[in-house]
N, C-alpha and C positions, 0 to 999 in steps of 0.2 A: 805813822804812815806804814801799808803792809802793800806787797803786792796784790795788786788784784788782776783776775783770768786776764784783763786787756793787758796789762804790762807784760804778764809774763808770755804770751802771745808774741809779742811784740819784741820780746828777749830770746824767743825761737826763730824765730825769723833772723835779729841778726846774725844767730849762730848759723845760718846756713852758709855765710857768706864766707869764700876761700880769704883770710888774710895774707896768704904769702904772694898775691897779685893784687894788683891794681886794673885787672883787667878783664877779671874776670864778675860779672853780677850774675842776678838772677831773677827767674820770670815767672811770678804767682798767675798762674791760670784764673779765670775764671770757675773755673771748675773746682777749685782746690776748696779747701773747708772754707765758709764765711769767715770761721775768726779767723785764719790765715789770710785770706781778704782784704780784712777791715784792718787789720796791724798793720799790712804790708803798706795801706792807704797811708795811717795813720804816721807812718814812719816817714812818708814822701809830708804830709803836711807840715811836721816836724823841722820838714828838713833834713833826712836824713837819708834818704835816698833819691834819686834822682825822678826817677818815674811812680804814677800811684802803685805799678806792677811789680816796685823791685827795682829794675835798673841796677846801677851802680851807688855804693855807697857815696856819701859825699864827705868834704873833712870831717867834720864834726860826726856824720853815720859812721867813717872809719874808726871813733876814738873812742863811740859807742860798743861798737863791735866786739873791737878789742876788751874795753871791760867786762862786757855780757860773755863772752868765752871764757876770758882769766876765771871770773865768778864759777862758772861751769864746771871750768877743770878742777877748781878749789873745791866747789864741795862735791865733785864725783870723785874724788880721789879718797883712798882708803884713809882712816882717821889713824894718826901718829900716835903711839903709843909709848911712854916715858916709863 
């Protein structure tokens, strides 16, 4: 199994999300790129966010999230050298 464009779409999205609140979500326009769109849909079908627009994450979007960042920072981070 490899990422394909919809996941990793989809893995942009939850990085948008502030983890240091629970109160904070967020609202994909219409207007915004289709695949920003269709992730954001695909995320609320999932379960993972409240509304098809974004809203707020739900448990399970919040533990999503968190890994999709962790993953982010791991490999944006400069490669350790031994």
């Amino acid at each position: 199994m490899s990422y394909t464009p919809d996941i990793l779409e989809e893995l942009n999205v939850l990085c948008l999300f502030n983890l240091a609140t629970t109160q904070e979500g967020i609202k994909v326009h219409s207007s915004a790129r289709p695949e920003k769109v269709a992730a954001t849909r695909r995320l609320h079908e999932r379960g993972l966010v409240t509304q098809p627009d974004g809203g707020y994450l739900t448990g399970l979007g919040r533990d999503a999230a968190i890994q999709a960042q962790n993953l982010l920072t791991i490999l944006s981070t400069a490669p350790v050298t031994t």
